[in-house]
C-alpha positions as semicolon CSV with decimal commas, in nm:
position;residue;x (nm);y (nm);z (nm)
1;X;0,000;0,000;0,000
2;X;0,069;0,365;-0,115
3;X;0,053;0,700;0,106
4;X;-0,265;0,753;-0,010
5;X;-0,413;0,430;0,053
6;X;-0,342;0,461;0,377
7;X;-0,465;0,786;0,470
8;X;-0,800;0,682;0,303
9;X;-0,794;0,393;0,528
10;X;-0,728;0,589;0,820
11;X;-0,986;0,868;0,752
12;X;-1,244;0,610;0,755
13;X;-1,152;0,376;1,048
14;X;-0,960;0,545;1,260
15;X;-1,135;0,586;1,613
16;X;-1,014;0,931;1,688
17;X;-1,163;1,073;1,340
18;X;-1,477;0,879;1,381
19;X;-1,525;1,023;1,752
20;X;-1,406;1,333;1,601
21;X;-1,711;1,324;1,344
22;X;-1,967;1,180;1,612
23;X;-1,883;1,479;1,847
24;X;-1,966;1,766;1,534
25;X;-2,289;1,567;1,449
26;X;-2,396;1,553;1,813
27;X;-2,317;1,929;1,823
28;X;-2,520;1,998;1,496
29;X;-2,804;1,799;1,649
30;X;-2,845;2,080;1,919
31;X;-2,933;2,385;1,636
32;X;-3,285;2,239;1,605
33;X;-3,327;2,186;1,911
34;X;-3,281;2,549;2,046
35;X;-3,450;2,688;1,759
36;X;-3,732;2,499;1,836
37;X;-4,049;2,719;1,990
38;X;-4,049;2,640;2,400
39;X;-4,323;2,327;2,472
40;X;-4,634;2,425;2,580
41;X;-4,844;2,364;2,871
42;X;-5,180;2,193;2,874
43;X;-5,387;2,203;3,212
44;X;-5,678;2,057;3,413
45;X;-5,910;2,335;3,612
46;X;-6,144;2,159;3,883
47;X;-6,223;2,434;4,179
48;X;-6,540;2,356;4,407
49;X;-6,425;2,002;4,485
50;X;-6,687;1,775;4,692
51;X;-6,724;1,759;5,036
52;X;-6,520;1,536;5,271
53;X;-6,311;1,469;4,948
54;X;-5,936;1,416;5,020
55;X;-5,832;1,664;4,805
56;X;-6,030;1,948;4,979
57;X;-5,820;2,139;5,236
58;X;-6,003;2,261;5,549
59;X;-6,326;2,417;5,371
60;X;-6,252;2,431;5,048
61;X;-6,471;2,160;4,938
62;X;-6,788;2,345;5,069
63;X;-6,879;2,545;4,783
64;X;-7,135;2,376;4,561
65;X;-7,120;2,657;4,329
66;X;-6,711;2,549;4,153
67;X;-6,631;2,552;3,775
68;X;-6,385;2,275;3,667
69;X;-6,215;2,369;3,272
70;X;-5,902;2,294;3,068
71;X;-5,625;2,596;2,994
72;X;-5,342;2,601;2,728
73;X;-5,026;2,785;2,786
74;X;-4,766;2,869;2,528
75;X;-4,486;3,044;2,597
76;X;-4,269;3,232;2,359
77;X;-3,955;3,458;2,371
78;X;-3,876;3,805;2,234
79;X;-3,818;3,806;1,851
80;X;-3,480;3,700;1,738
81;X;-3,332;3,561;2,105
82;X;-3,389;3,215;1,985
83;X;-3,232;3,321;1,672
84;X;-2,945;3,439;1,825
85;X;-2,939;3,130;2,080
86;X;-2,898;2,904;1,774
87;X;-2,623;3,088;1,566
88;X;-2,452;3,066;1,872
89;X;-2,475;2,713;1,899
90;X;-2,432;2,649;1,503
91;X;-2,066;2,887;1,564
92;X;-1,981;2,599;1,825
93;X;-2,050;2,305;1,588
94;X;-1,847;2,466;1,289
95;X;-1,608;2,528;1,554
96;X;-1,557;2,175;1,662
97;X;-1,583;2,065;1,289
98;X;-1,268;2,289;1,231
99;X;-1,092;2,119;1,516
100;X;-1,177;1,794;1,378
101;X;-0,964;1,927;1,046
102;X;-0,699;2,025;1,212
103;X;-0,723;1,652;1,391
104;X;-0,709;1,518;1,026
105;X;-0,434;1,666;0,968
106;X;-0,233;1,629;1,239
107;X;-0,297;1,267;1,238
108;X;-0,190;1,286;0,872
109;X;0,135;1,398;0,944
110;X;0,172;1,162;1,172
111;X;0,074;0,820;0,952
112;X;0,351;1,033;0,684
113;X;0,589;0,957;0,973
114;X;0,512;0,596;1,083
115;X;0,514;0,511;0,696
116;X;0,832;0,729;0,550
117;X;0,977;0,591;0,898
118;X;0,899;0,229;0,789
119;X;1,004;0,311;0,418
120;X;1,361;0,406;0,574
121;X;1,369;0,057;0,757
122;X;1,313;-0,094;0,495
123;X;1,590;0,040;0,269
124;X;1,781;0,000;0,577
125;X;1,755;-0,337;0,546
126;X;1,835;-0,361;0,151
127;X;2,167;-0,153;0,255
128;X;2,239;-0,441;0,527
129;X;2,177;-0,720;0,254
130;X;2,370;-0,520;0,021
131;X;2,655;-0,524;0,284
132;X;2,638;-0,883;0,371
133;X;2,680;-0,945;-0,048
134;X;2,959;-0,713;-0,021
135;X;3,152;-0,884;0,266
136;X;3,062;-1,236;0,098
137;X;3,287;-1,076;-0,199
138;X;3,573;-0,965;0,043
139;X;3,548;-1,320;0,239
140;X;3,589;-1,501;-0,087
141;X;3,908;-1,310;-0,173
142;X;4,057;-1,342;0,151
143;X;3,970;-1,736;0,116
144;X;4,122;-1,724;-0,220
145;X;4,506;-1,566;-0,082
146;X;4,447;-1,801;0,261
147;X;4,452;-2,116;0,038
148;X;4,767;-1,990;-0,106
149;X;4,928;-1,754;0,184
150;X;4,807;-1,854;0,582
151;X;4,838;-1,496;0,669
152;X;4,511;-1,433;0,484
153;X;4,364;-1,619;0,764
154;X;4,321;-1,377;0,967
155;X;4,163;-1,101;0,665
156;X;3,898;-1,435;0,612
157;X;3,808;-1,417;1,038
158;X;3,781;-1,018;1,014
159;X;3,556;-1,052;0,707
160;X;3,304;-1,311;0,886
161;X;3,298;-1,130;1,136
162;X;3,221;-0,765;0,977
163;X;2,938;-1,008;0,785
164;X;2,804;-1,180;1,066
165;X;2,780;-0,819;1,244
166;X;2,537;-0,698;0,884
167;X;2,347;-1,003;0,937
168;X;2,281;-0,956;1,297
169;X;2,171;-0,598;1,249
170;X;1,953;-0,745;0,993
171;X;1,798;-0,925;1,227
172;X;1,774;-0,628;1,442
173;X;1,573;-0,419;1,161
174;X;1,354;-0,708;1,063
175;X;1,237;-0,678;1,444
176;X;1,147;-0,306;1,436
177;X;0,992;-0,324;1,117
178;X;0,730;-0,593;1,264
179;X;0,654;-0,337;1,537
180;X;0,597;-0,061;1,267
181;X;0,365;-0,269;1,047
182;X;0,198;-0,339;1,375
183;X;0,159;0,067;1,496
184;X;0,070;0,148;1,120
185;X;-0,271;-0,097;1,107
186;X;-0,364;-0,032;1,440
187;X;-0,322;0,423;1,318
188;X;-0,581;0,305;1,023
189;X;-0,779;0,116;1,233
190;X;-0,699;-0,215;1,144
191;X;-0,652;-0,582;1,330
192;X;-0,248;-0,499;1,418
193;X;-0,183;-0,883;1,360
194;X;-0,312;-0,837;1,016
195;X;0,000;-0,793;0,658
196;X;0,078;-0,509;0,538
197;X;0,301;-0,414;0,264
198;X;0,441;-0,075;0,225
199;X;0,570;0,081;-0,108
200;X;0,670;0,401;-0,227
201;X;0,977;0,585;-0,393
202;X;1,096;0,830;-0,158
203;X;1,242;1,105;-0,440
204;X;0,929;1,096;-0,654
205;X;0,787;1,183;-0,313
206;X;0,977;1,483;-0,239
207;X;0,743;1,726;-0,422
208;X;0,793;2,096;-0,463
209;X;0,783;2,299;-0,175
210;X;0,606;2,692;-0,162
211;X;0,790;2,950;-0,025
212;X;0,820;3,060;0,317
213;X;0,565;3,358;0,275
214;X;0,308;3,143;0,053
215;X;0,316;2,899;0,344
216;X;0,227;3,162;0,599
217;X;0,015;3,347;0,390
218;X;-0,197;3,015;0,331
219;X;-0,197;2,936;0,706
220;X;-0,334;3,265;0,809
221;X;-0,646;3,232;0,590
222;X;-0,703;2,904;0,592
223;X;-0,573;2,687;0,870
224;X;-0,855;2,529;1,062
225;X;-0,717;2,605;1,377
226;X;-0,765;3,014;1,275
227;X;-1,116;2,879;1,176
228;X;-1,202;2,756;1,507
229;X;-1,101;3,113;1,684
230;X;-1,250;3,242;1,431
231;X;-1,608;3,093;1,436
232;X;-1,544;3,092;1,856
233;X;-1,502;3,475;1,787
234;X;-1,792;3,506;1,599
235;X;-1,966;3,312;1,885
236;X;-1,884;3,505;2,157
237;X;-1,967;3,829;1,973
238;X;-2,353;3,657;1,938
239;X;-2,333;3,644;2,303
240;X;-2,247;3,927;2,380
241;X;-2,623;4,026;2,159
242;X;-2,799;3,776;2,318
243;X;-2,701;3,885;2,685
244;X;-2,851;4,240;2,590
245;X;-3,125;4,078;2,453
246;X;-3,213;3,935;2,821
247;X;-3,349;4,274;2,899
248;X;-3,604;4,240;2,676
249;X;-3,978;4,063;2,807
250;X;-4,078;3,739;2,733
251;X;-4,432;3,594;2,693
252;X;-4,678;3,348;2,713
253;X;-5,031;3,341;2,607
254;X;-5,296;3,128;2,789
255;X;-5,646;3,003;2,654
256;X;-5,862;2,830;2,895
257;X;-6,225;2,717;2,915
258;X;-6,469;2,619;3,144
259;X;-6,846;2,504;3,265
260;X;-7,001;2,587;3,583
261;X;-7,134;2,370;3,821
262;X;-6,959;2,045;3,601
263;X;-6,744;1,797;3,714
264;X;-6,446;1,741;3,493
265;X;-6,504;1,415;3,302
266;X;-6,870;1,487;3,331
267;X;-7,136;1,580;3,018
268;X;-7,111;1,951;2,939
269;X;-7,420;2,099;3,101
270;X;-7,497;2,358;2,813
271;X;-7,265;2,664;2,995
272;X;-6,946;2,678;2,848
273;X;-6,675;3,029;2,888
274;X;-6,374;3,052;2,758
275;X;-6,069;3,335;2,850
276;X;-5,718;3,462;2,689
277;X;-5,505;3,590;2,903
278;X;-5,126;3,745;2,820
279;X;-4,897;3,694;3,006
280;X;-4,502;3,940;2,976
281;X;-4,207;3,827;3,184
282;X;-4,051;4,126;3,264
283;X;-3,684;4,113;3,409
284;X;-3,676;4,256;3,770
285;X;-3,454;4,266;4,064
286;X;-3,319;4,573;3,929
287;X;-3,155;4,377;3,652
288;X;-2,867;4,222;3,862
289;X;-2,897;3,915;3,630
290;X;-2,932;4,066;3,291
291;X;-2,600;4,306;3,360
292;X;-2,333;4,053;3,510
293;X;-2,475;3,838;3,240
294;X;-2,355;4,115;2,940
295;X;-2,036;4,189;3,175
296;X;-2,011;3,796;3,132
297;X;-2,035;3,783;2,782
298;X;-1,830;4,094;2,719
299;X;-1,541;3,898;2,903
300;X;-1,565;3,588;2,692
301;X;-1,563;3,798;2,409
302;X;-1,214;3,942;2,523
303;X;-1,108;3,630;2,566
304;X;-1,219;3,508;2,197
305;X;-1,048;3,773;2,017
306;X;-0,694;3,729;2,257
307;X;-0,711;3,389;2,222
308;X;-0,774;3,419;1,763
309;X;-0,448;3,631;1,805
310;X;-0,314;3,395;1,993
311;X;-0,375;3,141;1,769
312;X;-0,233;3,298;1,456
313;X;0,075;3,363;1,631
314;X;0,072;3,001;1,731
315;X;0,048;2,901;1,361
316;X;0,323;3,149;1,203
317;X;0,569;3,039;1,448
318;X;0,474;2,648;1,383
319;X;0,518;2,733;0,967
320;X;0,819;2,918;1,042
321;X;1,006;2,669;1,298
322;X;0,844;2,367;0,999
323;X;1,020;2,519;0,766
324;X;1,383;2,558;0,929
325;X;1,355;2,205;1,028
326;X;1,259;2,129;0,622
327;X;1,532;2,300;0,503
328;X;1,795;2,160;0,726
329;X;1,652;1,833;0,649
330;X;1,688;1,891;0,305
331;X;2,043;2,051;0,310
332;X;2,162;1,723;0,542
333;X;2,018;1,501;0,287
334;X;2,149;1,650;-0,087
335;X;2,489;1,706;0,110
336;X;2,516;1,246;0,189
337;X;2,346;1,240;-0,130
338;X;2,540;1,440;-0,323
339;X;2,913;1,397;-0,258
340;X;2,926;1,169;0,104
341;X;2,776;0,862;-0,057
342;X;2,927;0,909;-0,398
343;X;3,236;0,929;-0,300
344;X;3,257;0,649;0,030
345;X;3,086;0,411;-0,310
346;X;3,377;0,532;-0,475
347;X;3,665;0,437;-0,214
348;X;3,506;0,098;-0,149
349;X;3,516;0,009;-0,551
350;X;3,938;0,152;-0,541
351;X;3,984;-0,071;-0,207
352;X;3,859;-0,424;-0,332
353;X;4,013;-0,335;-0,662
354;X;4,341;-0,290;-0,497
355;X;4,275;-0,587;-0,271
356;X;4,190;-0,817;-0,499
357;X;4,475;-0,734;-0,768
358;X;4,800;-0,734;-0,470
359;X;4,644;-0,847;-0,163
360;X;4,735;-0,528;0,003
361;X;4,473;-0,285;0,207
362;X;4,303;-0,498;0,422
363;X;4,213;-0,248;0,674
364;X;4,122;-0,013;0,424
365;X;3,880;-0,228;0,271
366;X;3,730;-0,285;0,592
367;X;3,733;0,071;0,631
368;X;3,566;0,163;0,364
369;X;3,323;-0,082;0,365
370;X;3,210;0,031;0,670
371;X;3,222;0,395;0,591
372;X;3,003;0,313;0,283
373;X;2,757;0,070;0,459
374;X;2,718;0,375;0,778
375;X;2,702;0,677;0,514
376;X;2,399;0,468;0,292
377;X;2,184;0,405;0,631
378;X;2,270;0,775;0,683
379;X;2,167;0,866;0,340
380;X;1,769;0,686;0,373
381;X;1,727;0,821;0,741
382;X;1,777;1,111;0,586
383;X;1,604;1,093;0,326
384;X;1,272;0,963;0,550
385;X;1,367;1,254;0,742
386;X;1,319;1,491;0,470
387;X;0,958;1,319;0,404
388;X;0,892;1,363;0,745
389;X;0,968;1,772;0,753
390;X;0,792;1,790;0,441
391;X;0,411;1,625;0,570
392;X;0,489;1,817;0,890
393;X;0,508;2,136;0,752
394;X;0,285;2,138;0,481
395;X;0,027;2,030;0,780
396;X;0,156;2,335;0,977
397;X;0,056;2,524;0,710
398;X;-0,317;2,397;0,702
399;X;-0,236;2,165;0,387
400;X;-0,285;1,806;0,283
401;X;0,021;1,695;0,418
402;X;-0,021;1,395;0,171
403;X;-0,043;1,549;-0,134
């Protein structure tokens, strides 16, 4: 599997992005439901109860003369405060649905990691095999000059045992690569006991980079982080109306019936009278509630517009440090690519030469071997390092950092 099959895996199984997408929905679910007019109030009227009945309170079942009815209440709020109580909540669920794209793609970068991590292991491992091939060619010269020259003995035993080191770091690798198949299924939501096979070409990955002010230019309008403040801004500034909006009345309307001299479940007598009455809730207590409540919302607002410009600070700083980090990564790696590797390949190819024509050079061989074998696992760490500061910046930027 690819990059890209992998992300789409993890974007639809992982458990953090389906939480993620639960949490918005159950968020969303809550517009309606404040929007919604307030439930009314149906209600049962029975005055003038019955003598010696158990509901009748000292005298109050003496009068023969009671009226029993039904009433509906519905109550309503001033124009535009439910309004206003819903935007609010709708900011909040666009809010957390910008956190969940900033979740995306920080987990992202992250699976770029694990998998240009695992991609380095694995060439790793073809640099080991390379070297055990390698010291297989410098054993079988050594055995060639032992069978004529004991000396040589000792060249064959140093060979073995460079060989036998390769093959135990082998070993080594093949461990940590199990672990890293394991981590990567379980990241995409997978059984972790389940094969996977990773491929990819590390330089046809290394796409083309924007500058540094195109990155933070691109951040600052559209990094979801800066969307969140942004809509929790917007939010708080709602508030703010809809505090001041508490000092306006509410109201409620009530409609009621009723028959004289009825019981309540009994045949309607012929008299029947019916009543509206309105009802305004008007704020009182000198309005303590109503003005620490706009104080209240004033001070969240303060706190949403520090916190959006501390945010976009945040996110400058993150693109800016992402970048360094890049472009050391990148120097590091063209610098082994470039002339380390090239020329450590190129000492190893005059050392066997020599060795193998005169016999002379052991060491150096051994040497450069080495040098060659150390300067390759150098070269795709590197490399997977690059791949690593790329995916992490372009997700510090607000980008696909799989793209």
């Amino acid at each position: 599997m690819d990059l890209r099959q992998l992300w789409n895996e993890l974007r639809s199984n992982n458990p953090q992005l389906i939480a993620a997408r639960e949490s918005y929905f159950a968020a969303k679910a809550t517009v309606p439901q404040i929007a919604a007019p307030a439930n009314p109030q149906v209600g049962l009227i029975w005055s003038g109860m019955p003598a010696g009945s158990p509901l009748a309170l000292g005298t109050a079942g003496t009068n023969p003369n009671g009226q029993n009815g039904y009433s509906f209440a519905q109550p309503f709020q001033f124009p535009g405060k439910k309004t206003l109580a819903s935007e609010i909540a709708d900011k909040g669920a666009e809010s957390i649905q910008a956190q969940n794209d900033n979740l995306y793609l920080q987990l992202g970068s992250q699976l770029a990691t694990m998998y240009y991590s695992t991609l380095a292991a694995q060439q790793q491992l073809k640099v080991l095999s390379d070297t055990v091939i390698r010291t297989e060619l410098i054993k079988n010269i050594a055995k060639a000059r032992y069978s004529n020259h004991a000396a040589a003995y000792v060249e064959y035993l140093n060979a073995q045992v460079a060989q036998s080191s390769a093959e135990s770091d082998k070993f080594n690798l093949e461990r940590q690569l199990s672990v890293a198949y394991k981590s990567i299924n379980v990241m995409i939501g997978r059984d972790p006991r389940q094969k996977i096979a990773l491929r990819g070409d590390a330089g046809a990955a290394m796409g083309k980079i924007p500058s540094l002010l195109e990155l933070e230019s691109y951040a600052e309008g559209f990094h979801p982080i800066l969307k969140s403040t942004n809509l929790q801004l917007e939010a708080a500034k709602k508030g703010v109306s809809l505090a001041k909006a508490a000092y306006l009345p509410d109201f409620q309307i009530v409609a009621s019936q009723y028959t004289p001299n009825r019981g309540p479940f009994t045949s309607n007598n012929g008299q029947m009278y019916y009543q509206m009455e309105f009802d305004i809730v008007i704020p009182l207590y000198f309005f303590t509630k109503e003005k620490y409540g706009v104080e209240q919302a004033l001070r969240n607002q303060g706190a949403a517009e520090a916190n959006d410009v501390a945010a976009k600070q945040q996110v400058v700083l993150g693109v800016d440090s992402a970048f360094a980090t890049y472009e050391q990564a990148k120097k590091y790696m063209e610098f082994l690519r470039d002339r380390q590797v090239p020329q450590a390949d190129a000492a190893y190819r005059v050392a066997i030469t020599q060795y193998a024509n005169n016999g002379q050079g052991f060491s150096d061989l051994l040497t450069a071997q080495t040098q060659l074998r150390t300067l390759e696992i150098q070269l795709a760490i590197a490399k997977s390092n690059l791949l690593q500061a790329q995916a992490a910046l372009l997700a510090s930027a607000g980008k696909d950092p799989i793209e």
